[in-house]
N, C-alpha and C positions, 0 to 999 in steps of 0.2 A: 741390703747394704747397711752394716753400722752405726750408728749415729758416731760423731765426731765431738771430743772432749778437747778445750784448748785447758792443758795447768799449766798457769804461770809459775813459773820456781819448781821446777822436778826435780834439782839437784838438790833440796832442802829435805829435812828430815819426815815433815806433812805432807808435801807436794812431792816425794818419792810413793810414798806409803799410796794417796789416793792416784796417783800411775796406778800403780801394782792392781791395786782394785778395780780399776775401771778394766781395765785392759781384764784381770779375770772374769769379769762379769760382762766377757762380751764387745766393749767400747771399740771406736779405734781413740788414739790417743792421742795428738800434737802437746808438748811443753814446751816451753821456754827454757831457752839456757844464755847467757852473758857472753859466753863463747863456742865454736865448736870444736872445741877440746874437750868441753863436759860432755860433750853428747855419749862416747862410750862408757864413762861414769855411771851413765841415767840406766844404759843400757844393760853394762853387770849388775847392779844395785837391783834394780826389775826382774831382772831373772834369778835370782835367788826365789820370788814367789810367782811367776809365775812366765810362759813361753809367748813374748808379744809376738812372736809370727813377721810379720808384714804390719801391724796392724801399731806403730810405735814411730812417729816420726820429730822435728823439731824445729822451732822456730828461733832467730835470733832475735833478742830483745834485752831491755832494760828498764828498769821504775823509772830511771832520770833521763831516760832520755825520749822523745817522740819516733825514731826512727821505731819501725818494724812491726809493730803495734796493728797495722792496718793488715798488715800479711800474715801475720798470729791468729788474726781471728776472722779472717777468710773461711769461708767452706766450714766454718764449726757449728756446732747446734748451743753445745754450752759451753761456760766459762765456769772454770774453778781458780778464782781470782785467791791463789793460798801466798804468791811470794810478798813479802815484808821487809823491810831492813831493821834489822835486829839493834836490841836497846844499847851493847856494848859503847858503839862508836857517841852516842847519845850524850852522853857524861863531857866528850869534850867540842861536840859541835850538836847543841838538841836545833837548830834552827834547821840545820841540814837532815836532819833525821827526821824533822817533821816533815819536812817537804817533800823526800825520796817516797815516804811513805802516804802524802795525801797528794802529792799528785800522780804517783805512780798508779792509785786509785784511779785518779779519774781518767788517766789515759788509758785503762783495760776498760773503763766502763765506757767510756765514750766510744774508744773506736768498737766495743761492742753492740753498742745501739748505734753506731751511724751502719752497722753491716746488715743488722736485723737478727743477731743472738738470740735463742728463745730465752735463755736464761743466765745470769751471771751470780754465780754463788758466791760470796766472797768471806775470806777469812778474817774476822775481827776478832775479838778477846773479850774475857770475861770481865775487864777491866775495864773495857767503855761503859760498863752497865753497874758499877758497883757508887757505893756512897764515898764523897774524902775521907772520913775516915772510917779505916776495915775494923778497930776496935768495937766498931756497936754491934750488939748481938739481935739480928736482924737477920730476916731471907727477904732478898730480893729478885726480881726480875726482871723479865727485856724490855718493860716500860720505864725502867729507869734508866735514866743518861748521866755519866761520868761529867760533871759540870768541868770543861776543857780549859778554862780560865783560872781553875784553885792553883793558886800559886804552890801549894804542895806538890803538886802529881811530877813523879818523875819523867823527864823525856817519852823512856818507850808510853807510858801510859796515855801521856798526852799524845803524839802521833798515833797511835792504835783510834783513840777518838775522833781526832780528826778526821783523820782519815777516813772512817766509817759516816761521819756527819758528810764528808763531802761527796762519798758517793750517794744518799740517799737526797740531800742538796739535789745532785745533779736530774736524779731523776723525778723527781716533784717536777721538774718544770719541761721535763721529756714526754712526746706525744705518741712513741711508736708502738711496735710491739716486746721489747726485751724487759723482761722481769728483772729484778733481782730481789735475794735473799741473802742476810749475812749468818754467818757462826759464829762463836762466841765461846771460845774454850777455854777451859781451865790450863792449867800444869800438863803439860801432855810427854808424858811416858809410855812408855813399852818397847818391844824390838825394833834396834837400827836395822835400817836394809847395809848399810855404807860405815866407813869409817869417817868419809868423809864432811860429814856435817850429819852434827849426832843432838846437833839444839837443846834443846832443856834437860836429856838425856846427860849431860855436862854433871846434872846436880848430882844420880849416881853414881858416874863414874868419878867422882870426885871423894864421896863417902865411900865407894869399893876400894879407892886406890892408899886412903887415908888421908889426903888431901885435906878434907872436910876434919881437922884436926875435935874441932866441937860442932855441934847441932842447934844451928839459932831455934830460938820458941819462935817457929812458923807453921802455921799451918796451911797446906794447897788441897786445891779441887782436882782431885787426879783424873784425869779423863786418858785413856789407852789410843793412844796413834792410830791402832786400824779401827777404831771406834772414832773419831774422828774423822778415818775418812769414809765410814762406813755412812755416816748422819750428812756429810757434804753432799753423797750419791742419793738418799733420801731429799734432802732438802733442793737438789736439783729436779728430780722427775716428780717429785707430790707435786699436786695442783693445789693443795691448801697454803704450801709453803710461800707462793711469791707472793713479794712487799712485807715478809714478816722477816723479824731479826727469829734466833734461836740460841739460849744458854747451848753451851755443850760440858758444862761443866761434870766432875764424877762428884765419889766418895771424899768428905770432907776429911783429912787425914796430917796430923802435925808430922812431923818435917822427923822426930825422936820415935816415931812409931815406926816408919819408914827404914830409920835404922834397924831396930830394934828386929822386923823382920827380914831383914838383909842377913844379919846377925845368925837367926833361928834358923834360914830358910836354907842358907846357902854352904852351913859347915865351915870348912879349910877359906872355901873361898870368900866368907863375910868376915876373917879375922881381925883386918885391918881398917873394920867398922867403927866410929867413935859412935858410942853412946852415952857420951857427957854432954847435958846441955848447955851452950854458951850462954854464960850472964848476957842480959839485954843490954848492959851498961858497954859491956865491952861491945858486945858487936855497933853499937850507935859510933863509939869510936874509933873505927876502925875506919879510915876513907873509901878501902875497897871495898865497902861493905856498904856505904850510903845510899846504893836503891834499893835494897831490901830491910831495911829500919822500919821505913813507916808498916810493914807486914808484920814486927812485931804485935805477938800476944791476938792477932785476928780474930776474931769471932763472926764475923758477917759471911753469910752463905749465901748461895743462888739458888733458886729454883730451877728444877729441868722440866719443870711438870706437861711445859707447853711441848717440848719435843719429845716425853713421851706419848702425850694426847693427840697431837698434830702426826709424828713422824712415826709412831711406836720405836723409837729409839731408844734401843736397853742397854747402856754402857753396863761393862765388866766390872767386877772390885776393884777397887786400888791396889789392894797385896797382889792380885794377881798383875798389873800391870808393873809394878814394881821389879819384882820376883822377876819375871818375864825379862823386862829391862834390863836388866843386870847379867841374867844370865847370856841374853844376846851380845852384853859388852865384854860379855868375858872372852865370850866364843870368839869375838870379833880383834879380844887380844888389847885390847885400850884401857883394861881396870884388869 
């Protein structure tokens, strides 16, 4: 018989991807969805990579609410704790956005240890592990903590911490048997399954479409979606992995390179690439633009060292996850 994966958030663009993989590798799968309307959403998206069979079912839940939580993680072995509320809404309500996201935490994790879960993996970001400022030229890693109090850190940043603090909070003072282990990813690009929530994936179809009129000086840790959920399925069954955090960060790669091979890689279809970098002055002024400011000019990296020692976790290049990306948004008709 199976073992049984509960992902929170399937209809997202991480939590589609590690469906796809578990379920190829065997799994049965339970996700979460908000309503069951998504559920044939989950279901085309999935099948573009691979035939769940019988083996693909779904739970009703939500971060903000306690309802359904307790029937979600029924009958499952693990938990791949991947859904978040995203940093957009953040800008005009962060107190709501911190909440949605640190208690939504501790409701998969509690009613996952009051059921007896062996394991809850859960999605954090490379951001809870980084210094206030990304200017210093520094490698860090999962033993540092994003200090959640700098009055600098944008909403999503701040939430992504907490929220992480509060599920390892919660479990410091838990006596049963459920683990858990977080991830910690970079920029995550590569193929949408969906058109319907395509996540950070936003950034290229933004510079495919021309959108992206200039190229702020940023640089990101590109990590590739099926490599991220490739390291979640790792970090779930390794025995070395519980109680430990894990970088998932990739290739450190500015933001003008990224064009640049859009540009080369893709012909007809990179035309309406900008490869003029935006003055820093102007993007600082720009309002739409004030969570992504303090990433000017970055130089601070992460180490992965521990998941490839611990998981042998070998993320792909950046150009390839890029490249890749694009091409799938093409296919998919939204750039």
């Amino acid at each position: 018989m199976p073992e049984t994966v509960l992902v929170t958030g399937g209809t997202g663009y991480v939590g589609g991807w590690c469906v796809a993989e578990l379920l190829r590798r065997g799994y049965r799968v339970r996700t979460t969805v908000r309503s069951h309307g998504r559920e044939q959403a989950v279901r085309d998206a999935v099948a573009t990579q691979v035939d769940a069979q019988d083996r693909l079912e779904f739970a009703m839940a939500d971060l903000t609410a306690d309802q359904g939580w307790d029937a979600a993680v029924r009958g499952v072995n693990f938990v791949l704790h991947v859904a978040s509320p995203m940093g957009g809404a953040g800008a005009e309500d962060p107190a709501a956005l911190i909440a949605a996201a640190r208690d939504g935490a501790l409701r998969v994790v509690s009613a996952a240890a009051e059921t007896g879960v062996r394991r809850v993996v859960m999605t954090s970001a490379a951001n809870t592990a980084s210094p206030s400022s990304y200017t210093e030229d520094t490698i860090t890693d999962e033993t540092l903590w994003t200090d959640p109090e700098d009055p600098t850190l944008i909403p999503y940043r701040r939430s992504k911490t907490l929220a992480e603090l509060a599920a390892w909070h919660y479990m410091a003072t838990y006596e049963g048997p459920t683990e858990l282990t977080t991830i910690l990813p970079g920029a995550v690009f590569g193929p949408i399954l969906s058109t319907s929530t395509i996540g950070s994936a936003g950034i290229i179809q933004q510079m495919l479409t021309g959108t992206m009129a200039g190229v702020p000086r940023i640089g990101l840790e590109i990590v590739d979606v099926r490599d991220l959920a490739d390291i979640h399925i790792r970090a779930m069954t390794s025995p070395k992995a519980a109680g430990e955090r894990f970088l998932a960060t990739g290739e450190f790669t500015w933001m003008l390179d990224m064009a640049r091979a859009l540009k080369e890689d893709l012909g007809q279809d990179g035309e309406r690439v900008s490869t003029q970098e935006t003055p820093d002055d102007v993007v600082r002024a720009n309002p739409a633009m004030g969570e992504i400011a303090p990433s000017l000019g970055r130089r601070n990296r992460h180490s992965t060292a521990k998941a490839h020692t611990v998981l042998d976790w070998q993320p792909r290049p950046a150009r390839e996850s890029v490249i890749d990306c694009a091409r799938s948004l093409l296919s998919h008709v939204v750039a």
